[in-house]
ChimeraX commands (.cxc) that place a marker at each C-alpha (Angstrom):
marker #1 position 12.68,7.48,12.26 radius 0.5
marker #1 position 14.83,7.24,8.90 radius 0.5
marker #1 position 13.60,9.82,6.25 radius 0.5
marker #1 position 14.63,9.86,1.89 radius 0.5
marker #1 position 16.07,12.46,-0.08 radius 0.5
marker #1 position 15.88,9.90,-2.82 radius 0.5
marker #1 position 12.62,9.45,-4.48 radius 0.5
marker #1 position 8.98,9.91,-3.01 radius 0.5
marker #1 position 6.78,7.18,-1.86 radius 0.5
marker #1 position 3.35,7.57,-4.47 radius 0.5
marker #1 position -0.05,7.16,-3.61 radius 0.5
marker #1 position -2.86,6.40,-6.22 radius 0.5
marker #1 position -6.02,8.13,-5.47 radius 0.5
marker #1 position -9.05,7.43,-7.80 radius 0.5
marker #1 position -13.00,8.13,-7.18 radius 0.5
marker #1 position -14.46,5.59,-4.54 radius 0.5
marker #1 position -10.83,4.66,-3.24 radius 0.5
marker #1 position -10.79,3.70,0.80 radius 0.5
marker #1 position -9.03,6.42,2.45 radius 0.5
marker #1 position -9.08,4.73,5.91 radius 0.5
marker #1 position -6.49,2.21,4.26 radius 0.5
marker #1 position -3.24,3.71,3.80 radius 0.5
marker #1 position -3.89,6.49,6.52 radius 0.5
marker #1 position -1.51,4.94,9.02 radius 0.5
marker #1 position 1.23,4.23,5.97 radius 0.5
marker #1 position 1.38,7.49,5.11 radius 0.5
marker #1 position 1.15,9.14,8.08 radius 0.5
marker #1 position 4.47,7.22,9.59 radius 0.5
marker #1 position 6.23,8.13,6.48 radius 0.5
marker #1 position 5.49,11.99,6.32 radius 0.5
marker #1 position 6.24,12.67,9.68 radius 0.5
marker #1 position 9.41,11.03,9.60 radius 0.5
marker #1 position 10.41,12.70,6.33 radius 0.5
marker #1 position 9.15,10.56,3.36 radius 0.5
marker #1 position 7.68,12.81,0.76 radius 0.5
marker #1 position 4.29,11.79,-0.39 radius 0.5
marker #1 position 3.23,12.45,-3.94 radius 0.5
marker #1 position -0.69,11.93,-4.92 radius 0.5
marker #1 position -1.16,9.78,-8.49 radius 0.5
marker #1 position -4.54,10.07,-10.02 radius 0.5
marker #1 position -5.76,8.72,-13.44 radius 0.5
marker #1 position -5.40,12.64,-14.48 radius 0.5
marker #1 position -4.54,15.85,-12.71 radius 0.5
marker #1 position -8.19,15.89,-11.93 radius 0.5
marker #1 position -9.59,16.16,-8.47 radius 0.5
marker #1 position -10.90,12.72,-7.39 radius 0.5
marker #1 position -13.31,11.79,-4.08 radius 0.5
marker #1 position -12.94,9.30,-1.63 radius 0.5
marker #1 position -15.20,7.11,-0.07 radius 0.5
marker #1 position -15.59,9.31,2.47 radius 0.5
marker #1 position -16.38,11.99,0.68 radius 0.5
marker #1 position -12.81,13.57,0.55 radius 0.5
marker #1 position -11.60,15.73,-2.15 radius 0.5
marker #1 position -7.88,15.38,-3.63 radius 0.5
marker #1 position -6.07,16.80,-6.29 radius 0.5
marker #1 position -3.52,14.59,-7.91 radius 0.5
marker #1 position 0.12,15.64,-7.63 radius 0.5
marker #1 position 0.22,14.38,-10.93 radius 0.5
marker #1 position -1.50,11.93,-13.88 radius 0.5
marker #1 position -0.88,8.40,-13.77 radius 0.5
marker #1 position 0.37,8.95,-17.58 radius 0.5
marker #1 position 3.30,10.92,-15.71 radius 0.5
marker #1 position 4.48,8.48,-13.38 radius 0.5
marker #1 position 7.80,6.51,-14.17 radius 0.5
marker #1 position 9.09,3.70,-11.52 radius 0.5
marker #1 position 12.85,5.23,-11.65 radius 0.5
marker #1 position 11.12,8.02,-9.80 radius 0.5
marker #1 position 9.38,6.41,-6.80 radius 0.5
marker #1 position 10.48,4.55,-3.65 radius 0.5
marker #1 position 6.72,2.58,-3.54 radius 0.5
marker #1 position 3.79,2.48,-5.47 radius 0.5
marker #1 position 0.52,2.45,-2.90 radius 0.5
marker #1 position -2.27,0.80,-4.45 radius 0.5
marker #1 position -5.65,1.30,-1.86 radius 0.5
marker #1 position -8.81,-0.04,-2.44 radius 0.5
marker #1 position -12.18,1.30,-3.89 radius 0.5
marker #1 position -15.09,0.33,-4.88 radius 0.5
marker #1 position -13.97,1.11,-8.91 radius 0.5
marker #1 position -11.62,-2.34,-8.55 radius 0.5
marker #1 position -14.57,-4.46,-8.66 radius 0.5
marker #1 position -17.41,-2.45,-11.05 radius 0.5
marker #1 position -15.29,-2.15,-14.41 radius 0.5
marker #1 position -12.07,-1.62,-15.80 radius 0.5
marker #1 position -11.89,1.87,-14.82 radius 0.5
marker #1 position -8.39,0.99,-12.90 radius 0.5
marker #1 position -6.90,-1.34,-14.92 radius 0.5
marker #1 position -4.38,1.30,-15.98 radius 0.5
marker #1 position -3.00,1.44,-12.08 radius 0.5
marker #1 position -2.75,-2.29,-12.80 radius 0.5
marker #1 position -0.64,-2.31,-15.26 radius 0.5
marker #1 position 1.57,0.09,-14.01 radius 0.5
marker #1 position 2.48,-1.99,-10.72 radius 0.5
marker #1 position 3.61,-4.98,-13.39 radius 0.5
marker #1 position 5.86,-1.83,-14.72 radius 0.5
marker #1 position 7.06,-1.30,-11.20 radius 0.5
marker #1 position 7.68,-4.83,-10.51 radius 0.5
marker #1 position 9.58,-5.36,-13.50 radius 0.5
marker #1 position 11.41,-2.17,-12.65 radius 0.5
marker #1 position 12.54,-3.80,-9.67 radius 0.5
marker #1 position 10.44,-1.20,-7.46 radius 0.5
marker #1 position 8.16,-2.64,-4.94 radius 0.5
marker #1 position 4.42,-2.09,-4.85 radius 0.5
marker #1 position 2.01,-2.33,-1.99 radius 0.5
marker #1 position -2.05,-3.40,-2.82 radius 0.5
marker #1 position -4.99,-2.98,0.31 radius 0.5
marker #1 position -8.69,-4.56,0.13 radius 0.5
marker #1 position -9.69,-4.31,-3.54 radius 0.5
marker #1 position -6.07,-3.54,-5.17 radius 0.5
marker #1 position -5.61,-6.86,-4.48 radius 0.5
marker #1 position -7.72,-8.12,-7.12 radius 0.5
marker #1 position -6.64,-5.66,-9.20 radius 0.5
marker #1 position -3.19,-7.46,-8.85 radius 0.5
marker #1 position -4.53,-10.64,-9.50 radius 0.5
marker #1 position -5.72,-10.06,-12.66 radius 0.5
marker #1 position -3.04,-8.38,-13.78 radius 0.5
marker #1 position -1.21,-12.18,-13.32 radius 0.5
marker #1 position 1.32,-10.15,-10.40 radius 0.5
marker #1 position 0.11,-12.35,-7.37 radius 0.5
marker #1 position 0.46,-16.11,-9.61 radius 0.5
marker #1 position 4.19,-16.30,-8.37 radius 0.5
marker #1 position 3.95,-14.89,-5.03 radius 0.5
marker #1 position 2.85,-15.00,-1.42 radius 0.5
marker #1 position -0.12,-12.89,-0.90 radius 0.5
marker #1 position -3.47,-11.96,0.74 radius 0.5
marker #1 position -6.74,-10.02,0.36 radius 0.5
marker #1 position -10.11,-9.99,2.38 radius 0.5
marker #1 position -10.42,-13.88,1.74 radius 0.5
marker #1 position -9.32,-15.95,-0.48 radius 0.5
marker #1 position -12.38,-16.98,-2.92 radius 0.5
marker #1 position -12.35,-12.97,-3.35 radius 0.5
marker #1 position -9.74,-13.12,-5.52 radius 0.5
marker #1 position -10.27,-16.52,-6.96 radius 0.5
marker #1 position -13.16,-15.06,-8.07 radius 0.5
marker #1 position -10.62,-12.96,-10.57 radius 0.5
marker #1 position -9.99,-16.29,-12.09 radius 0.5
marker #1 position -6.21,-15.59,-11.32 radius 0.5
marker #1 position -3.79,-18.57,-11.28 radius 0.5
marker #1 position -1.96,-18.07,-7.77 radius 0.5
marker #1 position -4.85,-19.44,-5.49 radius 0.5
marker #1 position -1.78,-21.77,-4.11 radius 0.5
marker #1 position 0.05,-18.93,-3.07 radius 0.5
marker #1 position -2.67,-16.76,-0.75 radius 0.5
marker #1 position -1.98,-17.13,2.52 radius 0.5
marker #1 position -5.05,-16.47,5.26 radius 0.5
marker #1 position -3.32,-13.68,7.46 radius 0.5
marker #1 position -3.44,-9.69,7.85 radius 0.5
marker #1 position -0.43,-8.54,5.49 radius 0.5
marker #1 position 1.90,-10.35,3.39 radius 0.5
marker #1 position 5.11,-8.98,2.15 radius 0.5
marker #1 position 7.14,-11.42,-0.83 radius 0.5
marker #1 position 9.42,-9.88,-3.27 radius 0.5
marker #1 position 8.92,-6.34,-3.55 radius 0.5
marker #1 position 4.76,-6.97,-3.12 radius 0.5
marker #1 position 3.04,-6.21,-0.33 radius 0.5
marker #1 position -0.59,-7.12,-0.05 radius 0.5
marker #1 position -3.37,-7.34,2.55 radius 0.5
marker #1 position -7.41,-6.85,3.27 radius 0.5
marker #1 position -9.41,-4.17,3.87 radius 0.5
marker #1 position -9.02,-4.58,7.24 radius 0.5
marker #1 position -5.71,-4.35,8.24 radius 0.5
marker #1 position -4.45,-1.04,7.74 radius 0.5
marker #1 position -2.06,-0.96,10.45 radius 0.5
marker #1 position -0.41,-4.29,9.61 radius 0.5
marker #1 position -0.62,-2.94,5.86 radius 0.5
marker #1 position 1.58,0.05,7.17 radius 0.5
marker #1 position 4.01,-2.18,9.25 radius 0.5
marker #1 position 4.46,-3.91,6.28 radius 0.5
marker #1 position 5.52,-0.80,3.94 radius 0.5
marker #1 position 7.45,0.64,7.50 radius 0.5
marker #1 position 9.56,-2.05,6.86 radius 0.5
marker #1 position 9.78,-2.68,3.87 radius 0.5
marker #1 position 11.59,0.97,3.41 radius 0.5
marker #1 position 13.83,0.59,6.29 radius 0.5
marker #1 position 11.54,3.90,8.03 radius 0.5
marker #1 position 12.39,2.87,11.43 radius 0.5
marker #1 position 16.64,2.26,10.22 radius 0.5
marker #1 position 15.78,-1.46,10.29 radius 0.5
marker #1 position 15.15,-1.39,14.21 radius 0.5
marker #1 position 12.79,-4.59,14.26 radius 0.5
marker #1 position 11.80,-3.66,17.87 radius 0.5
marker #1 position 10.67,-0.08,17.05 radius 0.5
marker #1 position 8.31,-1.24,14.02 radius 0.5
marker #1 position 6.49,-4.24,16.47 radius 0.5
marker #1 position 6.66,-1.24,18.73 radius 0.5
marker #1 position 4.63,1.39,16.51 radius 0.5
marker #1 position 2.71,-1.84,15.68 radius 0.5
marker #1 position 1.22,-3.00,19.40 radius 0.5
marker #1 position 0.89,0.69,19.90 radius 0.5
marker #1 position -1.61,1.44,16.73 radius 0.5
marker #1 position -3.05,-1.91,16.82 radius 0.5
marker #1 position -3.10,-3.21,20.50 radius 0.5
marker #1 position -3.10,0.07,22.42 radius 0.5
marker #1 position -0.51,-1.09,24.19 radius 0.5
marker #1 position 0.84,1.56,26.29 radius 0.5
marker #1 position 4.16,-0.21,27.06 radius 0.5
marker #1 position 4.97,0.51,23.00 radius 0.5
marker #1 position 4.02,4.15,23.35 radius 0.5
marker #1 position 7.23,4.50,26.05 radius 0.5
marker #1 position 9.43,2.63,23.56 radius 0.5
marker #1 position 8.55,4.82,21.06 radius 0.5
marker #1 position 8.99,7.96,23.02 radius 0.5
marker #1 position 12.41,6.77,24.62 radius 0.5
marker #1 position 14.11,6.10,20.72 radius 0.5
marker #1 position 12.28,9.28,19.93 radius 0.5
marker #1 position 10.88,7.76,17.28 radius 0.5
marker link #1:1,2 radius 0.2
marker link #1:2,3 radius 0.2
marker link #1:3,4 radius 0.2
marker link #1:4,5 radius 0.2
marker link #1:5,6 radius 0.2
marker link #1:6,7 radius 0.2
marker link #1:7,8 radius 0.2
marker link #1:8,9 radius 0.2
marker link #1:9,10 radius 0.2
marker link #1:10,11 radius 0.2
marker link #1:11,12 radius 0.2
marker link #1:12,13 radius 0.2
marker link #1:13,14 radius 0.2
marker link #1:14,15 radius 0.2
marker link #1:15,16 radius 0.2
marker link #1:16,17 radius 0.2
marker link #1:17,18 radius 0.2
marker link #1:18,19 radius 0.2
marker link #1:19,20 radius 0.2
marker link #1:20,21 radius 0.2
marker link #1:21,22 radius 0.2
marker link #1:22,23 radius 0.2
marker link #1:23,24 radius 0.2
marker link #1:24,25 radius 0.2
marker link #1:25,26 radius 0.2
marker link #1:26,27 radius 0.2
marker link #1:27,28 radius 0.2
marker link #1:28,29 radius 0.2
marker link #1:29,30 radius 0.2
marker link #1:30,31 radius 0.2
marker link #1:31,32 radius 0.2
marker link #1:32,33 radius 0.2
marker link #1:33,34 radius 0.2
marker link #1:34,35 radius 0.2
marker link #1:35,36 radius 0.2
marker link #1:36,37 radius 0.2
marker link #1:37,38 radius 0.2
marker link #1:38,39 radius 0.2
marker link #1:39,40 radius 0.2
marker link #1:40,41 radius 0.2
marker link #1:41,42 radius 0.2
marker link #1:42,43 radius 0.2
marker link #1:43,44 radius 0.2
marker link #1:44,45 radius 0.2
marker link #1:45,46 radius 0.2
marker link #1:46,47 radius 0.2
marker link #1:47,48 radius 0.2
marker link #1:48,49 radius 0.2
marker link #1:49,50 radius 0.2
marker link #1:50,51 radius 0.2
marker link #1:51,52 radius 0.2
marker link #1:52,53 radius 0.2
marker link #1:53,54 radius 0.2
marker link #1:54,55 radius 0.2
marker link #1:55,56 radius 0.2
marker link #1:56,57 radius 0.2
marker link #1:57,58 radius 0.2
marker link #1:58,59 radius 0.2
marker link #1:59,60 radius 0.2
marker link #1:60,61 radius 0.2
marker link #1:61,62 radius 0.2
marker link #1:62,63 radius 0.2
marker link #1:63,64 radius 0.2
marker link #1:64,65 radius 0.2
marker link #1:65,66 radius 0.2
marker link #1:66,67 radius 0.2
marker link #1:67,68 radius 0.2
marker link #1:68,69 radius 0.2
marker link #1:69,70 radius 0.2
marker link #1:70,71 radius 0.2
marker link #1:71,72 radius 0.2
marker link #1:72,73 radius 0.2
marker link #1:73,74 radius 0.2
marker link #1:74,75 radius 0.2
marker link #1:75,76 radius 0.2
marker link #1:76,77 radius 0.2
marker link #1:77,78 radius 0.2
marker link #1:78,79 radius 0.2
marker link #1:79,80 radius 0.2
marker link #1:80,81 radius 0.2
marker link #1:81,82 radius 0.2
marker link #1:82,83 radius 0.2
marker link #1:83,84 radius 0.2
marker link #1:84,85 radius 0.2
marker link #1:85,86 radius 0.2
marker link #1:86,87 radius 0.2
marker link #1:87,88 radius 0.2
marker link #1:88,89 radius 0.2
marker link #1:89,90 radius 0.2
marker link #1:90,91 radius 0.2
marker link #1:91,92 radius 0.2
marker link #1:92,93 radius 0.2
marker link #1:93,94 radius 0.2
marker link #1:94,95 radius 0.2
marker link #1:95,96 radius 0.2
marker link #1:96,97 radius 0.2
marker link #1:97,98 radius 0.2
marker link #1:98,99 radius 0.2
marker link #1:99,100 radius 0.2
marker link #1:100,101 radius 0.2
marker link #1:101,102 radius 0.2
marker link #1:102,103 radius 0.2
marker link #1:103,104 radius 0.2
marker link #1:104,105 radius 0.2
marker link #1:105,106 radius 0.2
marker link #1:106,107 radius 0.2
marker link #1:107,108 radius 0.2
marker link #1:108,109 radius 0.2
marker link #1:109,110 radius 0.2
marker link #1:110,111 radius 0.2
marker link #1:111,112 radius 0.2
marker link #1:112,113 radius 0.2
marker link #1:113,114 radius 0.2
marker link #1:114,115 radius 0.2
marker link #1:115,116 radius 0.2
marker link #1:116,117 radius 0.2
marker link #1:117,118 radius 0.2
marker link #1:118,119 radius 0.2
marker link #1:119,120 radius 0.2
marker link #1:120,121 radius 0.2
marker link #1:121,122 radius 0.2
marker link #1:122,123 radius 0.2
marker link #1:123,124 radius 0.2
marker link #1:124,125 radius 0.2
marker link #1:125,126 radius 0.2
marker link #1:126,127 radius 0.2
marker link #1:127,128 radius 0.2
marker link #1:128,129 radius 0.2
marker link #1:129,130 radius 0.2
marker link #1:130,131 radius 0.2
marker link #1:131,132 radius 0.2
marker link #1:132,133 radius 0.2
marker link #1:133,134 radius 0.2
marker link #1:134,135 radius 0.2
marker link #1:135,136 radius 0.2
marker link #1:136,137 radius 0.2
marker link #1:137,138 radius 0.2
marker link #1:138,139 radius 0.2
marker link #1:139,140 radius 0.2
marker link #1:140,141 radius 0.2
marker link #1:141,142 radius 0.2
marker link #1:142,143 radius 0.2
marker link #1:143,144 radius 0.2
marker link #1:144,145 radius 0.2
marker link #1:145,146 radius 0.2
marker link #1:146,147 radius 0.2
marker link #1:147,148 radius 0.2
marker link #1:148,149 radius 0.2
marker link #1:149,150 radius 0.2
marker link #1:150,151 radius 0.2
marker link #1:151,152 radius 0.2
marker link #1:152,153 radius 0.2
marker link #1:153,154 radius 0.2
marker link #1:154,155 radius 0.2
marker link #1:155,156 radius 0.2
marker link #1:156,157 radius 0.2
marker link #1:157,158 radius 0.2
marker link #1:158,159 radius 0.2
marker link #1:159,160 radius 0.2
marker link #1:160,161 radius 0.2
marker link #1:161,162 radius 0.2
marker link #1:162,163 radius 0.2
marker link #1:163,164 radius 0.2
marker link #1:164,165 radius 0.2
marker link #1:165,166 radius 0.2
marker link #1:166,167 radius 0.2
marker link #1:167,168 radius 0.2
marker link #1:168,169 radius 0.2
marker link #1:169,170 radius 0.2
marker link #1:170,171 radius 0.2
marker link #1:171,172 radius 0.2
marker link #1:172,173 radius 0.2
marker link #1:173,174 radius 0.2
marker link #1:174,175 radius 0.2
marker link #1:175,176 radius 0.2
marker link #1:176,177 radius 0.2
marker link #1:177,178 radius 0.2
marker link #1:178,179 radius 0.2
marker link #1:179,180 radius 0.2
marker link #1:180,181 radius 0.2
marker link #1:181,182 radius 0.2
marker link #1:182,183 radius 0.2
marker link #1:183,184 radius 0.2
marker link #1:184,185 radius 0.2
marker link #1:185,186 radius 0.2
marker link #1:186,187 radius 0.2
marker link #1:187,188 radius 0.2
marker link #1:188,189 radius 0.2
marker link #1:189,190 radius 0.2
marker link #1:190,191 radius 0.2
marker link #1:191,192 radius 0.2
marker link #1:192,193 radius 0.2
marker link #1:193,194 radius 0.2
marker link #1:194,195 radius 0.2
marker link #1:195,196 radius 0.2
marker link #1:196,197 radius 0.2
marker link #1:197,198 radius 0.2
marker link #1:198,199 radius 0.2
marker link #1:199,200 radius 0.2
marker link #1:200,201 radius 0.2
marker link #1:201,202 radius 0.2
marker link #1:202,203 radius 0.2
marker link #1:203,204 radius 0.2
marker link #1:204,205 radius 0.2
view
């Protein structure tokens, strides 16, 4: 599996957010060398869903798109009870216009949407009167399957965490653009298909 010495792949983290959805992202990308830097709203410690406690590796306020490989956007239940997360928002519009690609799960999604960054592309969420509910203007662009990837945006519903990960595997090349190792890693993690495991372990990947 390819691994950086460029720039770190950055996950938000933010009271309520799902951490069953980018498990399998990050994961793929730390054991194969990716570094993996936590962004929270501050340097305060935030809980998941499940009850887990993290410490940001730094504040949102700190984070500039020249300095990460992905912005990783998960869900929580924050997207849809306020503004609270607008800010994280806004700053994937700075990463898209930065030319760095963002990727939105469940919730994020919506987030997106209002922000006006799924109008011009292909996307997906949970369904699709989830996000029209947003009052967003890209209804004609959602597409009804697990995890969409168009122009640097990668988006898909709660879930799908394993096609969510595919979807960022590929998207940074972490299997050296091998096509048959990433629907490899994919039947294993999502079919349990043995077959894929042997794959796998022959490439050593």
């Amino acid at each position: 599996m390819k691994s950086t010495e460029t720039t770190p792949v950055h996950l938000a983290v933010y009271d309520t957010w799902a951490d069953w959805e980018t498990g399998y992202a990050t994961a793929q990308l730390a054991r194969g060398g990716f570094t993996i830097r936590t962004v929270g709203p501050s340097r305060e410690p935030v809980t998941s869903i499940g009850g887990l406690r993290v410490q940001p590796d730094l504040a949102l306020s700190e984070l500039r798109p020249e300095d990460s490989s992905l912005l990783i956007l998960p869900g929580a239940d924050l997207w849809d009870t306020g503004n609270d997360l607008a800010p994280f928002a806004r700053t994937a519009r700075a990463f898209r216009e930065a030319g760095v690609p963002v990727a939105a799960i469940c919730g994020a999604t919506a987030g997106l949407a209002r922000e006006g960054l799924l109008d011009d592309h292909r996307h997906t969420s949970a369904v699709s009167f989830y996000l029209a509910a947003t009052g967003y203007a890209g209804a004609a662009h959602y597409e009804d399957t697990d995890a969409v990837t168009d122009g640097g945006l990668i988006t898909a519903g709660p879930t799908e965490p394993v096609a969510f990960a595919r979807e960022i595997l590929g998207l940074l090349g972490a299997f050296d653009a091998n096509a048959k190792l990433l629907d490899a890693w994919y039947r294993l993690y999502h079919d349990s298909d043995p077959a894929a495991y042997a794959e796998l372990e022959a490439a050593g990947a």
